[in-house]
C-alpha positions in Angstrom: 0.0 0.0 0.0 1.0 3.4 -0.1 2.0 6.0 2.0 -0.1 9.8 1.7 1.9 12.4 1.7 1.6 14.9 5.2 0.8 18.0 5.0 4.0 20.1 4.5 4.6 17.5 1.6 1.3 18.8 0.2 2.1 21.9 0.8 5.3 22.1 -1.3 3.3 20.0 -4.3 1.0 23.5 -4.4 3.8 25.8 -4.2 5.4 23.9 -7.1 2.4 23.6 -8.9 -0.3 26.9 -8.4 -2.8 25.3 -10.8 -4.0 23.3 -8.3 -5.3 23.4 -4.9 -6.9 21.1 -2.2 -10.6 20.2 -2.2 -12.2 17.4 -0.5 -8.9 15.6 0.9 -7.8 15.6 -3.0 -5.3 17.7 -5.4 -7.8 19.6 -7.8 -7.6 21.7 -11.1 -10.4 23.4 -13.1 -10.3 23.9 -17.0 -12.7 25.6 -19.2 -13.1 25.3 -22.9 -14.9 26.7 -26.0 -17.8 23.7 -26.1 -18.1 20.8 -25.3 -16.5 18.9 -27.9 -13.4 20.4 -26.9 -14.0 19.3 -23.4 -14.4 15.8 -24.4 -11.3 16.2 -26.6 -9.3 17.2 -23.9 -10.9 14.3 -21.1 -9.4 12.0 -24.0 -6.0 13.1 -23.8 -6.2 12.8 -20.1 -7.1 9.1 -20.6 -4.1 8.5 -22.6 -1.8 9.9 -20.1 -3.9 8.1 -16.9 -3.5 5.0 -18.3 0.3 5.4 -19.2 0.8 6.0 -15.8 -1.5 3.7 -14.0 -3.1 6.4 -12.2 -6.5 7.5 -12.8 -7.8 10.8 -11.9 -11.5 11.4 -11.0 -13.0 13.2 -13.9 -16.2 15.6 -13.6 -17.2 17.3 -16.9 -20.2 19.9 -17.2 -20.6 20.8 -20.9 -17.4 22.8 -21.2 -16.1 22.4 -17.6 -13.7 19.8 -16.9 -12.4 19.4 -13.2 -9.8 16.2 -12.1 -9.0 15.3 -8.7 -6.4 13.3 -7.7 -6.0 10.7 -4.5 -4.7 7.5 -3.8 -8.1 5.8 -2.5 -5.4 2.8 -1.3 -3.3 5.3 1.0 -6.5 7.0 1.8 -5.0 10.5 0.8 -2.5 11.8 -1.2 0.6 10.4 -2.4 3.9 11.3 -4.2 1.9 9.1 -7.1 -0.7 12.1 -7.2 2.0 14.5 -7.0 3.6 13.1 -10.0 0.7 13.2 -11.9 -0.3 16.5 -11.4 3.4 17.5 -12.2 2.7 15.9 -15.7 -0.9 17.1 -16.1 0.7 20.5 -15.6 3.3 20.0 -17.7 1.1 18.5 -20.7 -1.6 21.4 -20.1 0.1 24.4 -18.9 -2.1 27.6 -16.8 -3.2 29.7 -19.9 
């Protein structure tokens, strides 16, 4: 099993990464789009990426909306796994 992260750990993962915050015990980021299409486009290159790494993000889309949150449901809280993850979300869709 894994270990979660404590709270200074999480603390530097938001410093290095201002995108996203803490919601709900989990490492969150918001994007918007043009439509929904695009929306979907983008939820699809999130798959690719989520299932490359073994890691699956939860994924809530409202028409142009798209929101991901990220926990290790086996360490019951984040872990250096999220971390990582986000790091490449980031990376892969910079802040506009």
């Amino acid at each position: 099993m894994k270990k979660a992260m404590n709270a200074a750990e999480i603390e530097d993962v938001l410093k290095a990464h201002p995108e996203w915050h803490l919601k709900g015990g989990k490492l969150v980021r918001e994007w918007t789009f043009k439509d929904f299409l695009e929306a979907m486009a983008f939820v699809n290159r999130v798959a690719v990426l989520a299932e490359a790494a073994g890691h699956h993000p939860d994924i809530d889309i409202r028409y142009n909306q798209v929101v991901l949150g990220l926990v290790s449901h086996d360490a019951a809280g984040i872990t250096h796994r999220d971390a990582s993850m986000a790091a490449q979300l980031s990376k892969e869709f910079p802040p506009a």
